[in-house]
PyMOL Python script that loads the backbone (N, CA, C, O; Angstrom):
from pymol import cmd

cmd.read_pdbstr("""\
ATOM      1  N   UNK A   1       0.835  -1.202   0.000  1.00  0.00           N
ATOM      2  CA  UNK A   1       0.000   0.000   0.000  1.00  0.00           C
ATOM      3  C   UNK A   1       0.878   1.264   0.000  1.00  0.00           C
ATOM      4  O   UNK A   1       0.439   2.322  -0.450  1.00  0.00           O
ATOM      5  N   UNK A   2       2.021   1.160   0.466  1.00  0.00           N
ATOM      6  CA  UNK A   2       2.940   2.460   0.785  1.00  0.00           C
ATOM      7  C   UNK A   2       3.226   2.610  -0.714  1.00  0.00           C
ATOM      8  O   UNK A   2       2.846   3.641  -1.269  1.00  0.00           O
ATOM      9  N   UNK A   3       3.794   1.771  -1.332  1.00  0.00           N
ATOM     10  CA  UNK A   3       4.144   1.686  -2.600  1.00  0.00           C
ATOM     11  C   UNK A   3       2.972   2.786  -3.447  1.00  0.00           C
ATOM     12  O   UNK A   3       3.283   3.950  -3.697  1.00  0.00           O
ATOM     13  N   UNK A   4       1.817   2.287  -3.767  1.00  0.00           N
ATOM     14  CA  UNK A   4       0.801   3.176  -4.535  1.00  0.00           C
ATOM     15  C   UNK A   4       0.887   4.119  -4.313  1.00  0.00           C
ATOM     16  O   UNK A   4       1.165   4.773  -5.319  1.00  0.00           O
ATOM     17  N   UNK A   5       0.753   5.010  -2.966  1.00  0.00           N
ATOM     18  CA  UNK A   5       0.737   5.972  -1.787  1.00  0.00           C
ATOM     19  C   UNK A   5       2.069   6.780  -2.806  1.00  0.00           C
ATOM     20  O   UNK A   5       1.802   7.615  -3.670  1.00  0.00           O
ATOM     21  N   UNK A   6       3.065   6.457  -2.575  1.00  0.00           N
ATOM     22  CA  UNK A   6       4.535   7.048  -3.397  1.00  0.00           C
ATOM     23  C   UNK A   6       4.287   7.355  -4.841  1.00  0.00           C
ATOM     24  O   UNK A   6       4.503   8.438  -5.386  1.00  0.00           O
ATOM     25  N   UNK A   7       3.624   5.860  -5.603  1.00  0.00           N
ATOM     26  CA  UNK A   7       3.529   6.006  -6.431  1.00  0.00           C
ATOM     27  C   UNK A   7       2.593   7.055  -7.607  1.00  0.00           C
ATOM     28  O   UNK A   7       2.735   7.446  -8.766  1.00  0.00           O
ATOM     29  N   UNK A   8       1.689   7.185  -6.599  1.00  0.00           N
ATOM     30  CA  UNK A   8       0.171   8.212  -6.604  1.00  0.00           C
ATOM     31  C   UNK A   8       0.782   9.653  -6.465  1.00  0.00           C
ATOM     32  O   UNK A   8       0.620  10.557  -7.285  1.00  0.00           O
ATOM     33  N   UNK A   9       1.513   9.731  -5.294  1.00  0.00           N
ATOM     34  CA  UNK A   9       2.091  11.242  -5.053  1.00  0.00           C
ATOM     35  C   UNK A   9       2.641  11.671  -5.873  1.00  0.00           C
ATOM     36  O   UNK A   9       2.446  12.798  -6.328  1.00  0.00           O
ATOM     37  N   UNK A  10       3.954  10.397  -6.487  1.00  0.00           N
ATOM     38  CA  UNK A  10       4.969  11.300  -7.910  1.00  0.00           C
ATOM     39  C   UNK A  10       3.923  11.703  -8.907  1.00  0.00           C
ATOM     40  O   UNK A  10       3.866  12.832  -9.393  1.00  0.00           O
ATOM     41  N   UNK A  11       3.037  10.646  -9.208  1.00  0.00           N
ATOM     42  CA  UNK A  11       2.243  11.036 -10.424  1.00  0.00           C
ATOM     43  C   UNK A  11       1.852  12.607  -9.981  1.00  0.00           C
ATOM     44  O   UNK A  11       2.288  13.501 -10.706  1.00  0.00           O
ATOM     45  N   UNK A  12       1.217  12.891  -9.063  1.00  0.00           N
ATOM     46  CA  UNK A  12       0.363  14.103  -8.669  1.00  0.00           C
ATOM     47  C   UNK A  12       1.438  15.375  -9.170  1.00  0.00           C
ATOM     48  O   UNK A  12       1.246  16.407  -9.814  1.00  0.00           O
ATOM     49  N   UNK A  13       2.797  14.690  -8.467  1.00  0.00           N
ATOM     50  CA  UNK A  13       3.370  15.885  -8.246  1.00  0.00           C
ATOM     51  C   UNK A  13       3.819  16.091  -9.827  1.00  0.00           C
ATOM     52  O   UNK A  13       3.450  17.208 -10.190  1.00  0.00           O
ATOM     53  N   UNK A  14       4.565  15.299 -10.986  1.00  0.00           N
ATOM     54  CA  UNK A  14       4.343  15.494 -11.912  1.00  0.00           C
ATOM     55  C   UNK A  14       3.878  16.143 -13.132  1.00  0.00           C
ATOM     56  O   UNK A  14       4.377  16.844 -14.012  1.00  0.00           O
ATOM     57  N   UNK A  15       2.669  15.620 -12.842  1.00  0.00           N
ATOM     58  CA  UNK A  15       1.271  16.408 -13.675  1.00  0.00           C
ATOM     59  C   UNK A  15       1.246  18.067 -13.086  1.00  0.00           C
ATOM     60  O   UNK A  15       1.159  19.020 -13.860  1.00  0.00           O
ATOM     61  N   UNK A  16       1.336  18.211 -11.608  1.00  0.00           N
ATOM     62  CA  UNK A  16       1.534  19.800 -11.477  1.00  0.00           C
ATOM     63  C   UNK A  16       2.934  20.632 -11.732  1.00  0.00           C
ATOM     64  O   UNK A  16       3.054  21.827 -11.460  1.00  0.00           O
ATOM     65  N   UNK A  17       3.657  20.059 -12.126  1.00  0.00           N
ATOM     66  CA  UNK A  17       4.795  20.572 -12.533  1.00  0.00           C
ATOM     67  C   UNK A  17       4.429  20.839 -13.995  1.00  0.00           C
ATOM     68  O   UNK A  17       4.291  22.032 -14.264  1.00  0.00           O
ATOM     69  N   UNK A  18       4.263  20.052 -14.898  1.00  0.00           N
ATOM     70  CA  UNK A  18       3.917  19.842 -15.800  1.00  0.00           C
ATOM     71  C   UNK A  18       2.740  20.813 -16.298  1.00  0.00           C
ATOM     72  O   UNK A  18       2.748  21.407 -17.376  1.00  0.00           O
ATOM     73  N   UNK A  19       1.764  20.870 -15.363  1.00  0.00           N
ATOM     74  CA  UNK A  19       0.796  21.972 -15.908  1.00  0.00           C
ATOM     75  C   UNK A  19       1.484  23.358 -15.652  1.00  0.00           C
ATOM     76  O   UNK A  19       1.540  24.083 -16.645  1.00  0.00           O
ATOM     77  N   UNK A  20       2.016  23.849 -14.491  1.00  0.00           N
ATOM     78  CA  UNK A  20       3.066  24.902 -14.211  1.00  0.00           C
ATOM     79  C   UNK A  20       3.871  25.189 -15.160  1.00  0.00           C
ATOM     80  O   UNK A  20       4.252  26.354 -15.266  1.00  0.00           O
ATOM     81  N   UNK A  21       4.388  24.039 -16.210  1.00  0.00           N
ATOM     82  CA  UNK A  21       5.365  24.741 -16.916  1.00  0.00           C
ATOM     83  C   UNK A  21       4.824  24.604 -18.062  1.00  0.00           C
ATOM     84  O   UNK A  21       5.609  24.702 -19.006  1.00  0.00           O
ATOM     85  N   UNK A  22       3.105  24.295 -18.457  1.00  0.00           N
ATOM     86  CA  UNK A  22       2.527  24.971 -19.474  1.00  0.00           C
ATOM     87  C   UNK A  22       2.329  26.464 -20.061  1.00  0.00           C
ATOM     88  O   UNK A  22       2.469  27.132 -21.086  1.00  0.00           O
ATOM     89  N   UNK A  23       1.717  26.560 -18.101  1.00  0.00           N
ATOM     90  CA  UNK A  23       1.463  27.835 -18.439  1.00  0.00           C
ATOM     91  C   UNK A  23       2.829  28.872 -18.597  1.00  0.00           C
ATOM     92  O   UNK A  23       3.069  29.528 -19.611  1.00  0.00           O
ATOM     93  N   UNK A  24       3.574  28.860 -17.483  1.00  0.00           N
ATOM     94  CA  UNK A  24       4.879  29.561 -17.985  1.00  0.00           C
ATOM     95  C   UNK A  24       5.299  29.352 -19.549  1.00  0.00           C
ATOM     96  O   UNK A  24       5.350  30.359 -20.255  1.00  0.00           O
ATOM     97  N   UNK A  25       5.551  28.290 -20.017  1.00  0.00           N
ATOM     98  CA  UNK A  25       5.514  28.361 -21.309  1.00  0.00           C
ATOM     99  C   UNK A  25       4.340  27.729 -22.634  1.00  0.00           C
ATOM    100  O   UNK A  25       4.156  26.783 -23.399  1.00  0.00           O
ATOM    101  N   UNK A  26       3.897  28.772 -22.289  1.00  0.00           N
ATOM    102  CA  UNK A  26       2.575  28.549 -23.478  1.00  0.00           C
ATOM    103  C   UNK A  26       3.007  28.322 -24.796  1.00  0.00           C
ATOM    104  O   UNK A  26       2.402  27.524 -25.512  1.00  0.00           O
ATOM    105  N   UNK A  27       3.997  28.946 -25.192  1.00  0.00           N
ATOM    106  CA  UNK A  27       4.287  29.235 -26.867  1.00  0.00           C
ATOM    107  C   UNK A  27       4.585  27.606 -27.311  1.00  0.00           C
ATOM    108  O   UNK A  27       4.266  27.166 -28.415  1.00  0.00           O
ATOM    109  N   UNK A  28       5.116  26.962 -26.466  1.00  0.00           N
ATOM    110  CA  UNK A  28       5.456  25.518 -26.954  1.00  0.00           C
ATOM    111  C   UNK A  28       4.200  24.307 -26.751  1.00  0.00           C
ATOM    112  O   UNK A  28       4.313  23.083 -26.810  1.00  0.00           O
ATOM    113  N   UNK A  29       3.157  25.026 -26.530  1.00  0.00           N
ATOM    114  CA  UNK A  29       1.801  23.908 -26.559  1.00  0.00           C
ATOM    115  C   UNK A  29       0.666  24.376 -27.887  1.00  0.00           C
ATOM    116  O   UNK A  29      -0.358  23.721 -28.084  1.00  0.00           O
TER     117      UNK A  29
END
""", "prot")
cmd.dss("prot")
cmd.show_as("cartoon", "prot")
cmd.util.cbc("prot")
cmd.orient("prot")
């Protein structure tokens, strides 16, 4: 269960990085 828990968080944290550096860089989407 800890495993998912880790595994769930990177995803999360990821995807908000990821949307963060959409918006900072828009011109490349």
């Amino acid at each position: 269960m800890l495993f998912d828990y880790i595994l769930g968080g990177a995803v999360t944290l990821f995807l908000l990085a990821y949307l963060t550096y959409a918006l900072i860089h828009p011109e490349r989407f």
